[in-house]
C-alpha positions in Angstrom: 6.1 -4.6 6.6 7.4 -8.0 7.8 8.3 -6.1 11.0 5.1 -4.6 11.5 3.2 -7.9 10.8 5.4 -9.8 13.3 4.6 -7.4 15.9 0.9 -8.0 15.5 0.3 -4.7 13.3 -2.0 -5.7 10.4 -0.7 -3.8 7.7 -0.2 -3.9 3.8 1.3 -2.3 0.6 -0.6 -0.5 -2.2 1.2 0.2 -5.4 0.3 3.9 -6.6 1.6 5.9 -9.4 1.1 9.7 -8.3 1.1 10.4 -11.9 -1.3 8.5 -12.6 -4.8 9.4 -11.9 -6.5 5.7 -12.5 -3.4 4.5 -10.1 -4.7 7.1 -7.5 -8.2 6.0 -8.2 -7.4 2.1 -8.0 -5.7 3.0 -5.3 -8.1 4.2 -3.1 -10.9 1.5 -4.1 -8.5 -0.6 -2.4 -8.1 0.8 0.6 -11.8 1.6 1.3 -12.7 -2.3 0.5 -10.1 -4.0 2.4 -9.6 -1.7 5.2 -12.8 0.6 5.0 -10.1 3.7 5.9 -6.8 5.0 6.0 -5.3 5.3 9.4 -1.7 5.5 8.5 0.0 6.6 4.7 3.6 6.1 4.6 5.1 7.7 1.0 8.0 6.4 0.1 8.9 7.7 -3.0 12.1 8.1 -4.1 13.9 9.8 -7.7 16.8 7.0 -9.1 18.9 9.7 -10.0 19.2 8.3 -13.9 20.0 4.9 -13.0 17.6 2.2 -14.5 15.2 1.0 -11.3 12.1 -2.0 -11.5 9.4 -0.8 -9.7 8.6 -2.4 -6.2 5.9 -5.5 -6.7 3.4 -4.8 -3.7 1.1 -8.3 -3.2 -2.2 -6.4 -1.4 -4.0 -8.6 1.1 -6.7 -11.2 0.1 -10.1 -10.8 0.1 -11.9 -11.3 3.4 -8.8 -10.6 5.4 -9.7 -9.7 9.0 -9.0 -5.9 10.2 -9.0 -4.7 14.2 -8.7 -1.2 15.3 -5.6 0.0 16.4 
């Protein structure tokens, strides 16, 4: 995201658990206030394969934040 951000693309990270119906639901809320819509969903999800793994800590933007069309 750092890349995207420095090349003037105002993006941002929402955590999700697919399993998790609230998550999905939390999710979403999210989206529609910050952004208003969804131009662009990049799902990166991954299986550890068994090894132990701390879930990524996503910061979403603050409140107010400024949006322009792309």
């Amino acid at each position: 995201m750092e890349r995207l951000r420095a090349a003037g693309v105002d993006a941002f990270g929402v955590p999700l658990d697919v399993t998790d119906d609230a998550s999905v639901t939390a999710a979403a809320r999210l989206v529609e206030e910050q952004a208003g819509r969804l131009d662009v969903l990049v799902n990166n999800a991954g299986i550890a394969g068994g090894m132990p793994q701390q879930p990524t800590q996503v910061d979403p933007p603050p409140s107010g934040r400024s949006w322009r069309p792309m």
